[in-house]
N, C-alpha and C positions, 0 to 999 in steps of 0.2 A: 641532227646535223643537217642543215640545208648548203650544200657545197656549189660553189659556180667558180671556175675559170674565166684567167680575163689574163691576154696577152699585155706586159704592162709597156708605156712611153717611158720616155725617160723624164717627163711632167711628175709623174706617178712616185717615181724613186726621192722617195722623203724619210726623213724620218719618223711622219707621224705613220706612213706604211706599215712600220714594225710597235706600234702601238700592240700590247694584248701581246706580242712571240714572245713566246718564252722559247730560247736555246739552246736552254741548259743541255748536256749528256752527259752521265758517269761513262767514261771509257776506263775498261779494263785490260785491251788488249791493244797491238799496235805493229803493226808491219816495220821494218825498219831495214834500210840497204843496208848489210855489212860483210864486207870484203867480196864485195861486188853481187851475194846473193842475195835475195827475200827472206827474210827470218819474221817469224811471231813473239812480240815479247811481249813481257807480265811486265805492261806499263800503265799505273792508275791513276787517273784526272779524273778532274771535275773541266769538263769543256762547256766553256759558257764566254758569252762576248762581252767585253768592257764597251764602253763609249765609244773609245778609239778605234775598237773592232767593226762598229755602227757606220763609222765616218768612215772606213775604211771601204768596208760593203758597199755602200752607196756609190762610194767613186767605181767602185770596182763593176755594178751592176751598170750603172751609167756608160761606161766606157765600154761594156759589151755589147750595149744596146746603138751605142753611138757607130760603133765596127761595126754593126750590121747582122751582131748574135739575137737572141731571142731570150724573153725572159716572162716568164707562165708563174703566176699565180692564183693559189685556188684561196678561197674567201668562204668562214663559215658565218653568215650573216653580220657580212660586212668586214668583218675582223679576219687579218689573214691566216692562213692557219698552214700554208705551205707555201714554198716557191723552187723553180730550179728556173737553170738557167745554162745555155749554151752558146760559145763563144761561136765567132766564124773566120774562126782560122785552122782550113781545112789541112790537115796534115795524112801523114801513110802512103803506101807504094802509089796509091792512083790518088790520090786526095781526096779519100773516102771518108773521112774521117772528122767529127770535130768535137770539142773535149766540154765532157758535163763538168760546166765549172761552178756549180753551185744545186745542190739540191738537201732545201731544209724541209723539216716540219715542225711546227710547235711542240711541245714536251706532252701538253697535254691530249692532244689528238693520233699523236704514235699508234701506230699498228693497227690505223683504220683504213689504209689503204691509198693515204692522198698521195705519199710519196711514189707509189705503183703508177698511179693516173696519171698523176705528172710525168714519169719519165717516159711512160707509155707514150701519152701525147706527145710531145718533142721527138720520141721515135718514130711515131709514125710518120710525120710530118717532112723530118729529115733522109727516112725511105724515100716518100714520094718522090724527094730532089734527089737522091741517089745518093746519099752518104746514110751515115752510121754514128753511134755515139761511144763516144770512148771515155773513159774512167778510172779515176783512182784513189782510194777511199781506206779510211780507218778499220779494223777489222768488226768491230759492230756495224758498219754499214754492209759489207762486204756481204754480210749473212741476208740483208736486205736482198741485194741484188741476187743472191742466188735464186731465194724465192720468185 
């Protein structure tokens, strides 16, 4: 695996970018609000993007790059193989805060560490300017972030 990072424009956000991702993930578990508390349920999918998920992403990455968020992706020769992505809309008691709205990895590069680097990066970065990254995530990710 030969890995590079590259902060992306919003030139970049295309669809031949997700050439080569694969999305897919078996989810087996699933946070859910119910009567106002966090509960864990035995909820199973197949999480994977249609077309319209594609068209959706795009606008959606676009428009946080346009606002003034940030959007990192790392590339295994040439082909993307990870991305996240942070809005800038600072929220929390002192507006420390601002929300990872996006952090993928391709199916077949999982649990080599891109998604650590990435969110690493963006954290430290967000340090230096004196906020923090906030989140909210599936329960197979969840176990990500504890790590």
């Amino acid at each position: 695996m030969n890995l590079s990072i590259q902060s992306l424009t919003v030139s970049q956000i295309t669809p031949a970018l997700f050439a080569g991702f694969v999305r897919r993930q078996q989810v087996k578990r699933c946070w859910r609000k119910e009567s106002g508390r966090w509960v864990l349920k035995d909820i199973a999918f197949l999480d994977d993007w249609s077309p319209a998920d594609y068209t959706h992403l795009l606008q959606k990455l676009r428009a946080i790059l346009l606002s003034g968020g940030a959007v990192l992706a790392a590339f295994d020769g040439g082909v993307l193989a990870g991305f996240a992505a942070v809005t800038n809309e600072p929220f929390g008691p002192a507006e420390e805060y601002l929300q990872l709205s996006e952090l993928n990895v391709s199916q077949p590069l999982r649990g080599q560490g891109i998604g650590g680097w990435l969110t690493g990066l963006l954290a430290a970065d967000l340090a230096a300017r004196g906020r923090r990254v906030a989140l909210s995530c599936k329960k197979e990710r969840l176990n990500f972030y504890h790590r």
